[in-house]
LUMNU-8784 format. One record per residue: x, y, z of N, C-alpha, C in turn. Coordinates in steps of 0.2 Angstrom, whole numbers, plus 5000, padded with zeros to 4 digits. Last residue first. Layout:
XYZXYZXYZ;...
This chain:
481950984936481950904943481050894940;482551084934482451024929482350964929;482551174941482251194937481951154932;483751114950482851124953482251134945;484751104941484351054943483851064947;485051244941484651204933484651144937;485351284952484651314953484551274946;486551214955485751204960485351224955;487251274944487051214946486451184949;487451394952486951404944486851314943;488151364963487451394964486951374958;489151344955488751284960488151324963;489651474952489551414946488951354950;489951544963489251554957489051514953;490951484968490351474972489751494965;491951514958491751454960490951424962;491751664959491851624952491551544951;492251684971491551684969491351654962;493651664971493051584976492151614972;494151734963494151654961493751624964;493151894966493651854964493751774963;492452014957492751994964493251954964;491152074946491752074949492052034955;489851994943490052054948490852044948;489751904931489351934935489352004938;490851884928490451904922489951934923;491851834937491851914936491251944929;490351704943491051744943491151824941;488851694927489251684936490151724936;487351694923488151724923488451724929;486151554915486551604924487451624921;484751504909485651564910485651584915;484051374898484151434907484851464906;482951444885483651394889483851444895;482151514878481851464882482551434887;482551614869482451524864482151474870;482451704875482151714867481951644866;483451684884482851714885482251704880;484651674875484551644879483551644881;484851814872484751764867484351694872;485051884883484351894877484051834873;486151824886485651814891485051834888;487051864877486951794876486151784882;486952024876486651974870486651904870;487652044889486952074888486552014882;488952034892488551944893487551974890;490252134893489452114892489152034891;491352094907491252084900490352074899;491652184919491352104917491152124912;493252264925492452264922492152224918;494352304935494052264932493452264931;495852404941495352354943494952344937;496752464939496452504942495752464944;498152464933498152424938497552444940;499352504921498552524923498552454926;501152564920500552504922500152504925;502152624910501752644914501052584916;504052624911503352604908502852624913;504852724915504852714907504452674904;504752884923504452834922504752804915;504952994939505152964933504952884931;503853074945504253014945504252984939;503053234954503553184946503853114948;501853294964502453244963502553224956;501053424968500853374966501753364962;499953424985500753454979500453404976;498853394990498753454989499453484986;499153274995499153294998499053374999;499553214976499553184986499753264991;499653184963499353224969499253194974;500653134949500253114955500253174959;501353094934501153144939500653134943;502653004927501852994930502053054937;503753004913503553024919502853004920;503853034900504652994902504253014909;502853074894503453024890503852984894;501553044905501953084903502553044898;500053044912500552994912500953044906;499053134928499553134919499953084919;498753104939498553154934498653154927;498352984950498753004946498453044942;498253024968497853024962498553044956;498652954986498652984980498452974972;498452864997498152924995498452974991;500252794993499552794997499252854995;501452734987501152804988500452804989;503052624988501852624989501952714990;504152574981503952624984503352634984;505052414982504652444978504252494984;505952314988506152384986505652444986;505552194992505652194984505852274985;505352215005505952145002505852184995;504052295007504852345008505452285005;503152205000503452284997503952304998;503152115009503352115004503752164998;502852215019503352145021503652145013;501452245015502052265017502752235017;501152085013500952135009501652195009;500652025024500952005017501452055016;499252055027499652045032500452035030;498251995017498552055019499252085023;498351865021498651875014498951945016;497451885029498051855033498551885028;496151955026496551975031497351935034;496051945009496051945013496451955021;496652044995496752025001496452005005;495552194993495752144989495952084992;497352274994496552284997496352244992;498752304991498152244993497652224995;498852485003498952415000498752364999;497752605009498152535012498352515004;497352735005497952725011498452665011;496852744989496652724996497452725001;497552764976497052824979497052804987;499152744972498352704975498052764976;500652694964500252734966499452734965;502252604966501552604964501052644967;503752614955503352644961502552614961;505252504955504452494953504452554960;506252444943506352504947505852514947;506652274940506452344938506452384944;507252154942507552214938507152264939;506352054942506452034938507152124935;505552094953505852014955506352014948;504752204951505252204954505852144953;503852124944504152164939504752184943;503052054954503352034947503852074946;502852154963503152124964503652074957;501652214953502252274955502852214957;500652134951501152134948501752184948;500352124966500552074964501052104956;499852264967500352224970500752174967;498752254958499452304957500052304961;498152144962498352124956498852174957;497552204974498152144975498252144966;497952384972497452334975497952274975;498652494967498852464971498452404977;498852584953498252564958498852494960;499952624942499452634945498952604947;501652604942500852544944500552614946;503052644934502352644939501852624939;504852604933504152574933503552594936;506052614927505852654930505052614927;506852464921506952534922506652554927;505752384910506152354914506352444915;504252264907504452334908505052304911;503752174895504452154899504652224903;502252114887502652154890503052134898;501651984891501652004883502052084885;501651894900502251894896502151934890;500551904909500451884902501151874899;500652024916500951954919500851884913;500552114906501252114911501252054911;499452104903499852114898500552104901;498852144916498852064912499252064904;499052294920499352244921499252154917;499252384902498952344908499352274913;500352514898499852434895499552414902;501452634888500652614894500552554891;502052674877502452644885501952634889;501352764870501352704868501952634874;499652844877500552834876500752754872;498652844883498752814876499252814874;498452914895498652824894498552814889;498653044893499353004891499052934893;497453074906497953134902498553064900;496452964910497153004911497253004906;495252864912495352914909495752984911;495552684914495552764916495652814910;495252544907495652594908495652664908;495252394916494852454915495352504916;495152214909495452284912495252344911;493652104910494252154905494552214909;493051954915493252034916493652054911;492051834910492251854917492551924916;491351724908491451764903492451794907;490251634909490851644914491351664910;488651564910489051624906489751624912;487851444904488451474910488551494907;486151374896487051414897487351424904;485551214893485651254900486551314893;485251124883484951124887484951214893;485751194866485951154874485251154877;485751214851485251204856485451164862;486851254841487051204848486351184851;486051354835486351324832486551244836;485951454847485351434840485651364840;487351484848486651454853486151424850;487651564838488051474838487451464844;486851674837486751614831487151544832;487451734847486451704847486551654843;488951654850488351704849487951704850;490651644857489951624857489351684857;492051614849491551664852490951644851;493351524851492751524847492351564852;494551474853494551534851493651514845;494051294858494451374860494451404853;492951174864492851224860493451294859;493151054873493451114873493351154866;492050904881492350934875492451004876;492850804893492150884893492750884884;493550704900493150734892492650774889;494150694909493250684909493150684904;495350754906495450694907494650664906;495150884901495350844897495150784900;494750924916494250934910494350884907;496250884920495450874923495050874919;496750984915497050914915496250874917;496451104922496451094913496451024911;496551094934495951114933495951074925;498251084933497751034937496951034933;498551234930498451164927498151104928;497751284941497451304934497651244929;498651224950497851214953497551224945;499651294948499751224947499051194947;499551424950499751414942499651304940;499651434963499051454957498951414953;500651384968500451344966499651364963;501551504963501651434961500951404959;501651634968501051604969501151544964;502951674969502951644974502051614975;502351824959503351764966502651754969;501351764948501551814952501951794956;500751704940501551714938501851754942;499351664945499851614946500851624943;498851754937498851734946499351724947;498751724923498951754924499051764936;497951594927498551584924498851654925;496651664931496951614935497851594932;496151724921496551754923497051724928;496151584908495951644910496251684914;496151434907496551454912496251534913;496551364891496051364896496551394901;496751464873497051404879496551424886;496551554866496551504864497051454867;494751624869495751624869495851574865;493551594872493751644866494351634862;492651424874493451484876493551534871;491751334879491651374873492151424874;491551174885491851234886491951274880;489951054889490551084884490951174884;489150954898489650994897490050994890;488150844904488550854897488750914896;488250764918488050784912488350784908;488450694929488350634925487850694920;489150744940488450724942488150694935;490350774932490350724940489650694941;490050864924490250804921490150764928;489650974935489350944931489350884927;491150994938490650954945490050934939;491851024927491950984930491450954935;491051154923491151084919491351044922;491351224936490851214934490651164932;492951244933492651194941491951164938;492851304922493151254921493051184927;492351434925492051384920492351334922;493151484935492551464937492051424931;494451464928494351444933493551434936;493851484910494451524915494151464921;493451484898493551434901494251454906;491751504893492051524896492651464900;490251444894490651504890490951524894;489551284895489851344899490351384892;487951224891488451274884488851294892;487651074893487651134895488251164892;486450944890486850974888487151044890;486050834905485850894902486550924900;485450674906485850714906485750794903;484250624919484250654909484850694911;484650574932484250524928484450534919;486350614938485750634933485550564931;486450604954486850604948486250594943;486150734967486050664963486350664955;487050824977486750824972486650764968;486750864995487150834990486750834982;486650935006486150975000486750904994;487650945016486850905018486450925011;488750975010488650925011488050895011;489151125010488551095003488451015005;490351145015489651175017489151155015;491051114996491051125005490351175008;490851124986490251084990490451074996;491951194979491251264981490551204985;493351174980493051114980492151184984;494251274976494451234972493751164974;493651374988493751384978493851334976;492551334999492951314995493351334988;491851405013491951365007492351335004;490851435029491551435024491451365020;489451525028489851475029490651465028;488951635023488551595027489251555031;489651805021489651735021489351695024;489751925024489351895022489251835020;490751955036490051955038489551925034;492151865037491851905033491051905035;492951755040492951845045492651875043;492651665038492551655046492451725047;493151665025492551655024492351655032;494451675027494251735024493451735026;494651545031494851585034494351645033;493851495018493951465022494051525030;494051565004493351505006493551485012;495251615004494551605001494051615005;496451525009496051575010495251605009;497351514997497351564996496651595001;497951374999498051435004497951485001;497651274989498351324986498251374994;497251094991497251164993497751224991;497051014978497451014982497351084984;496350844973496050934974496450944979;497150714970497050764973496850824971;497850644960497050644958496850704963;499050614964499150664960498250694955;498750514972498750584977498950624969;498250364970498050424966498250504969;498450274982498950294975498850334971;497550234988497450224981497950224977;497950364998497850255000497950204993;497650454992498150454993498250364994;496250454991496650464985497350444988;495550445004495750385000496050384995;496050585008496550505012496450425006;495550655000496350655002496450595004;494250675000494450604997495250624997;493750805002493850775009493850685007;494850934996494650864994494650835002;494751065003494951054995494751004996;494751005018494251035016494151045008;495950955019495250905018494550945015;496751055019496851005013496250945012;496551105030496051135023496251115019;497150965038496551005040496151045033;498050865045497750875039497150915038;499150835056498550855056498450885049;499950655059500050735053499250765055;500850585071500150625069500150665065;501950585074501850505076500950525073;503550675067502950675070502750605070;504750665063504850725066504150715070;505450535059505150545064504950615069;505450515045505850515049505850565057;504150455043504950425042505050435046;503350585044503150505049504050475051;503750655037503950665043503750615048;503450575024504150595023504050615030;501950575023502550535024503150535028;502050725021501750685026501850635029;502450745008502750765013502250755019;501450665001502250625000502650675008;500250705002500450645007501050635005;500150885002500250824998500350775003;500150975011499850975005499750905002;500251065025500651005024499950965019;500151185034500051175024500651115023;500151125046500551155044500951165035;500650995060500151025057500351095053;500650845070501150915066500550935062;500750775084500550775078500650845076;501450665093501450715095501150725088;501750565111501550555105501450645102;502850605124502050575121502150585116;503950665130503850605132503350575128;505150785123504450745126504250695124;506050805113506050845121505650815122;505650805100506350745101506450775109;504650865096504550795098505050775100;505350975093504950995098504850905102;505750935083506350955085505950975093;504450935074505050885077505550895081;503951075074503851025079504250975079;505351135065505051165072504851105077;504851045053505651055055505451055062;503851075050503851035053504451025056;503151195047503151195054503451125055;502851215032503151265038503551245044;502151135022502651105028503051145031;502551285010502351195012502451175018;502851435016503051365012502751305012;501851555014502051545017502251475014;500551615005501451665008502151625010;499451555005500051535002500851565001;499451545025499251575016499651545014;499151455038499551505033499451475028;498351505052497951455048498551495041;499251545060498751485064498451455057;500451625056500551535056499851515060;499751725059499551705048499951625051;500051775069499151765066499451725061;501351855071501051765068500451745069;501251985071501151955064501051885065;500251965085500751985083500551955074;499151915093499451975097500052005091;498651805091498351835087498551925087;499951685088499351695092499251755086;500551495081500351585081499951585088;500351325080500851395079500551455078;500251165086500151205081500751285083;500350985088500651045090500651095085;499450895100499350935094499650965093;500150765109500250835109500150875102;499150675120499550675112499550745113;498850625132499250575127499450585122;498850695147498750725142499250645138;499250695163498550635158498350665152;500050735170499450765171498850685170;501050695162501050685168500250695171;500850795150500950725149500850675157;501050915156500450895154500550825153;502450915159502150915163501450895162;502650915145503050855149502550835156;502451055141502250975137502550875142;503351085146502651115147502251055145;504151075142504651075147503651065150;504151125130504251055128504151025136;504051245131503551205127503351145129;505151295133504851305138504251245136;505951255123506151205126505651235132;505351355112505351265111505551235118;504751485123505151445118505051385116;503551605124503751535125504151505120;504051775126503451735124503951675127;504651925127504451855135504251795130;503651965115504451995120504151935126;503251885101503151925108503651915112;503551825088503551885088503351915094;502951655090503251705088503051765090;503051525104502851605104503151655096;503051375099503351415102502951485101;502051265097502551255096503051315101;500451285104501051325101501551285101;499251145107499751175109500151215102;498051045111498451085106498751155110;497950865117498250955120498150975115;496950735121497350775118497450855122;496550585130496450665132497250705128;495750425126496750475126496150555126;494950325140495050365134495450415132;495250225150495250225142495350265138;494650305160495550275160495650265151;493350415156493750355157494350365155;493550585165493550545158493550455159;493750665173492850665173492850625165;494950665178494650645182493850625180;495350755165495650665167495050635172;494750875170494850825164494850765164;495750885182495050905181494550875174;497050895173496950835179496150835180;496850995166497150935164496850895166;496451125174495951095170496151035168;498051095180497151095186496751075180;498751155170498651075174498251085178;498451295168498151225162498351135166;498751335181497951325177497851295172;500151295179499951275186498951275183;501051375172500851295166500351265174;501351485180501151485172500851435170;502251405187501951445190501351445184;503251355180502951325182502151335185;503751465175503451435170502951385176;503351605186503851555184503351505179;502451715186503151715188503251665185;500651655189501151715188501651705190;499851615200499751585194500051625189;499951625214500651585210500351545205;500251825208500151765213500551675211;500551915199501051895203500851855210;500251915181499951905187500551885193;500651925167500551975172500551955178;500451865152500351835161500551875165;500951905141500351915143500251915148;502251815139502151885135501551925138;502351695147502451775151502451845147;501151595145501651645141501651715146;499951525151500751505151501151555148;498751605151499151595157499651575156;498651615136498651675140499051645147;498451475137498851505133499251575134;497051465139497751435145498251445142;496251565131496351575140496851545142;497351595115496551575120496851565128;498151605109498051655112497551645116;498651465103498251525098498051565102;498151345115498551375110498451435107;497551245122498051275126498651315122;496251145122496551225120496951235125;496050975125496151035127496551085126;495050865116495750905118495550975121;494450705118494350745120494850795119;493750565110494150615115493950645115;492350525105492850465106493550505112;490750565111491450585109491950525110;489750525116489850485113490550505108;489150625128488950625120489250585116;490150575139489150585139488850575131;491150645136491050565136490350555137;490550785135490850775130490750695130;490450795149489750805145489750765137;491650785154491050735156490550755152;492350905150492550835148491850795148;491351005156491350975149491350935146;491850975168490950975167490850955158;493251005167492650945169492250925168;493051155163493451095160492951035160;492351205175492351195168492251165162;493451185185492651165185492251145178;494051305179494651235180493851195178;493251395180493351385173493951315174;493051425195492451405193492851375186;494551435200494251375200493651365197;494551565192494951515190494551465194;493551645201493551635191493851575190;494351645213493651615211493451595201;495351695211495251655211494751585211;494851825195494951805203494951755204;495751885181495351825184495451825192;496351975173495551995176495451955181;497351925165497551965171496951985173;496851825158497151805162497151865167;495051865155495751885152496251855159;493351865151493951855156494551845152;491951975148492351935147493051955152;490251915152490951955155491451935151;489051955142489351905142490051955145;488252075135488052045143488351995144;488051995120487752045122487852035133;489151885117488651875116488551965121;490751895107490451875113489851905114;491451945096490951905096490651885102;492452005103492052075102491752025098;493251925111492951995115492452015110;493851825108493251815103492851885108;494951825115495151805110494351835105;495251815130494951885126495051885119;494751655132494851715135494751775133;493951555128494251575123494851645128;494151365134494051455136494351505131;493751245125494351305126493751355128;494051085116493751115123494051165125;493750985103494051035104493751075111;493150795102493150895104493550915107;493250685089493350725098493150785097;492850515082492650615081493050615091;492950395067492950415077493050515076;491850305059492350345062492350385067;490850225053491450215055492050225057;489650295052489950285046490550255049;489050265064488750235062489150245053;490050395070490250305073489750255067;489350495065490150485066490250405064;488150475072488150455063488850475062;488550505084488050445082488150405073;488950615084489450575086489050495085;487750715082488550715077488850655078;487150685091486750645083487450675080;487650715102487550655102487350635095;487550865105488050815100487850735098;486250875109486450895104486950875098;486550825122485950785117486250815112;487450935125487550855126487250835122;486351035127486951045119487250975120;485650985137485351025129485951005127;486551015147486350935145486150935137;488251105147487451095147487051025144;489151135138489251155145488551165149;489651175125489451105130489751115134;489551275108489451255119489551195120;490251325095489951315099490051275106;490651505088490851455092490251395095;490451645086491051605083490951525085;489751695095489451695089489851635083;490251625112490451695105489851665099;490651585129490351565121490151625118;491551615138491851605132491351585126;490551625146491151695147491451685142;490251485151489551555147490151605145;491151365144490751435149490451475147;491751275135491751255142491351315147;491651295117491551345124491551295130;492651225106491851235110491851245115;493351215089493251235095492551255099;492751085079493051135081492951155089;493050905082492650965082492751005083;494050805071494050845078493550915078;494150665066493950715068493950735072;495250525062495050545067494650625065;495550475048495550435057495250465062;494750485034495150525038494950475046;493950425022494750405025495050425033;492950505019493550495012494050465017;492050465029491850425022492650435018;492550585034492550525037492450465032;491950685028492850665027492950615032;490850665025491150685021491650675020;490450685041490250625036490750635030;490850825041491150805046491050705043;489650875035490050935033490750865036;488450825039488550795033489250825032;488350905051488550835053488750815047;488451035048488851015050489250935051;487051015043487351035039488251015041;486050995053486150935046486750955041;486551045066486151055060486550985057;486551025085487151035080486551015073;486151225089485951145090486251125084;486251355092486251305098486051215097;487851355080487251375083486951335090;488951375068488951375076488251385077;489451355055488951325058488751335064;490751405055490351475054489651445053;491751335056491651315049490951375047;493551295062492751355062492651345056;494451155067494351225061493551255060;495251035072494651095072494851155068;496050945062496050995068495451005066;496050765058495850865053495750875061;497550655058496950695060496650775057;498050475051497850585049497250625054;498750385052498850435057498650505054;497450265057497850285051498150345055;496450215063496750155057497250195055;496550175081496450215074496750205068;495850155098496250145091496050175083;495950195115495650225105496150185100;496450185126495750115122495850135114;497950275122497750245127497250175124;497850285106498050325112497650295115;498850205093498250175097498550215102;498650185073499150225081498650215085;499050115058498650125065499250135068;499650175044499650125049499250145054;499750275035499350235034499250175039;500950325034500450385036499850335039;501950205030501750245039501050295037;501350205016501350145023501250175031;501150255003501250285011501150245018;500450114995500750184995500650225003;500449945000500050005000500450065000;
């Protein structure tokens, strides 16, 4: 069998387990007082594709920590509640635990209206033993509901987190000063835990590896020294994660594509070879070959595989198969996941590369009649489209202008360091071709080729054309757009200005630096990357000041000039020398007016999805496409 160690059983304490992947908890924006159809089919999904163990996201142990974010157990109600999660867990053959945390001041500003919120340096003794109590009551609620385990938050800035790092911990009683002193509240909930669990059953930890960027914080051998003691307590496996939310390493709790493959494993190995227990890694670990590869050599005895399940929750049985090159592979762009926790309009969190995340309880029957469907358009959001259609057992065909599949998604993908854009859009291509969705390229789609094809269904997903301002000189003939940059169809090299400074005027700014050039870029708005989600963001700077390149915030470009761009900032107005000039000012959706007439006229369904729709970007592309799906098999049920 491909992967042997990932794929062997590991046994904590009674628990045995076929394999060694577990999915961490991770907010899915299902939180409510009672667990839905949606969460449970969300948690089925990747337990059917393989996965050893799930882990329930993070769950309140007290009124003081339940947030909007999160859900309870800390009550009989929410007990019964899990019960139907961990019933049809076990009745598909899989084992589930919960995550169990005091958030502390983590979730201050989701906490419910009239909810106190406690912070290490607020807590009287009475607070502490009420939330040790906590613990407990939980544990025991938790083996009450049919949970196989149970872990204890002790990471990511949350309550026992906050006690053990002196970057925080304030207090000069003897829950304050020494680490031991510091590691004294999370071993009280330990032992507290243990006590209200069977002997049988393994009681996990998540834990930081170490403190980035806080003055005091916690090192690997305070960690380790901390991990030693919990193991004593009655802790059997040490989840070992990364960040809080006090500094830039927010971005190692869930990392972008900024950041490398397999981040963290070097770190927690070197963590495992100080402690006595079992201990699992975690940490845009993509593929099962570098999963493998840390079992080997023993940097971990648990890979925690998390938004790789979520892109493909058949990770485990592609990889068992031998198929990991079959894998829908996460690129951490964020999207649909992270992005989708912090964003107010989201229902749920999704997917760009997989848009039936969240969509589990709603699954989609494979066609009785198949249905021919014209998508136009063969960038990213067309491309998924035909593909989940071919899956449900229709008839797709791709209709491309250009004359290659990929759209702006290729152009993404040339940007430093976005690799695996660029591998996700071949991957998509590959895909198509292998299904045998027929490709139709450099062929423009009319009323008369509609006529003509009589499909069942259109998909418009046309998607956007660059939008070029009207300044003084952008007809020059040293002016062009950024896709004409990342295109290779222009090589600026010299004095460079980007006008607009959203994420493509970034991202192409970086380009063009990475290659030579002498890049200014000038925005109307303050910030950089807008655009961006909030990790991605977080980048940005960093990045600008590595590559050289000069951001001019709130200012307006006026002129573009033979050898210059004129901007106003501030009520002067500045020259900078220039030899190319690059329109970066954002995007406008292509008319779709005459196919959706056309459409209209002869009776066939149409939906315009992606940037053909509204502007925005690759997870909407996606999400639009599976909506327009839904809505032609209701129309066609």
């Amino acid at each position: 069998m491909p992967f042997e160690k990932l794929f062997s059983p590991i046994k904590l304490r009674g628990l045995e387990l076929k394999n060694r992947v577990l999915m961490p908890g991770m907010d899915t924006k299902f939180a409510h007082d009672h667990i839905g159809e949606e969460v449970i089919a969300y948690h089925l999904e990747r337990v059917r594709g393989g996965c050893a163990l799930n882990m329930f996201e993070c769950t309140a142990v007290h009124i003081t920590s339940r947030s909007r974010m999160n859900f309870g157990l800390y009550n009989e109600e929410q007990r019964d509640e899990f019960k139907k999660l961990t019933s049809a867990v076990h009745e598909a053959g899989g084992r589930i635990g919960v995550q169990l945390l005091h958030c502390g001041f983590v979730y201050r500003p989701f906490l419910y209206e009239g909810v106190r919120c406690l912070d290490v340096n607020n807590m009287t003794q009475e607070d502490i033993d009420e939330i040790v109590a906590a613990f407990g009551r939980s544990a025991a609620l938790a083996v009450e509901a049919g949970f196989d385990t149970v872990e204890f938050h002790a990471a990511h800035t949350y309550l026992a987190h906050e006690f053990l790092t002196a970057a925080i911990n304030k207090r000069t009683d003897g829950y304050g000063g020494s680490l031991e002193n510091r590691a004294r509240f999370a071993l009280e909930c330990i032992r507290e835990m243990r006590r209200n669990m069977p002997d049988d059953m393994p009681l996990l930890m998540r834990v930081d590896v170490h403190d980035d960027y806080l003055e005091n914080g916690l090192t690997v051998d305070d960690v380790a020294e901390f991990v030693n003691m919990a193991a004593d307590a009655g802790v059997d496996l040490a989840d070992v994660s990364r960040g809080n939310i006090l500094s830039f390493a927010n971005v190692y709790e869930v990392p972008p594509i900024n950041l490398p493959k397999g981040l963290n494993i070097e770190l927690i190995g070197e963590l495992k070879s100080k402690v006595k227990i079992p201990v699992a890694t975690v940490g845009r670990i993509v593929e099962p070959e570098m999963a493998e590869r840390a079992l080997e050599e023993g940097k971990a005895d648990m890979v925690a595989i998390g938004r790789a399940q979520i892109a493909d929750p058949e990770w485990c049985a592609k990889a068992m198969r031998g198929e990991s090159d079959k894998i829908v592979k996460c690129i951490g762009c964020l999207q649909g996941c992270y992005d989708a926790v912090t964003l107010p309009d989201r229902e749920h969190i999704t997917c760009l590369r997989n848009p039936m995340c969240g969509r589990e309880s709603k699954p989609v029957p494979q066609a009785k009649r198949p249905l021919r469907v014209m998508v136009i358009g063969g960038g990213m959001g067309g491309m998924v489209t035909a593909r989940y259609l071919k899956q449900f057992g229709h008839e797709p065909e791709i209709y491309e202008m250009t004359d290659a599949l990929g759209g702006q998604f290729v152009l993404a993908g040339k940007a430093p360091h976005k690799e695996e854009i660029g591998e996700a859009d071949l991957w998509e291509q590959r895909a198509v071709l292998s299904l045998g969705i027929p490709v139709h390229l450099n062929t423009t789609v009319t009323p008369e080729l509609i006529a003509r094809v009589k499909p069942d269904a259109v998909i418009c997903a046309t998607g956007a054309v660059p939008l070029m301002p009207r300044i003084p000189g952008a007809d020059l003939p040293h002016v062009c757009n950024a896709h004409e940059v990342l295109a290779g169809e222009i090589t600026p090299t010299g004095n460079v200005v980007v006008i607009g400074g959203a994420s493509v005027g970034v991202e192409v700014a970086e380009y063009m630096a990475e290659r030579g050039a002498h890049v200014t870029v000038i925005e109307m708005r303050n910030k950089p990357g807008i655009g961006y989600g909030p990790l991605r963001r977080k980048f940005v700077k960093k990045n600008l000041f590595d590559y050289g390149i000069n951001f001019v915030g709130e200012a307006k470009c006026e002129e573009i000039r033979a050898d210059s761009v004129v901007y106003s900032k501030n009520e002067k107005t500045v020259s900078v020398p220039c030899d190319t000039a690059v329109i970066s000012v954002g995007s406008r959706s292509r008319d779709t007016s005459d196919i959706v007439s056309a459409c209209r006229k002869q009776g066939i369904f149409c939906r315009v999805i992606g940037d053909a729709k509204a502007v925005g970007n690759a997870l909407d592309a996606t999400t639009d496409g599976m909506d327009a799906i839904y809505e032609l098999l209701a129309a066609n049920a």
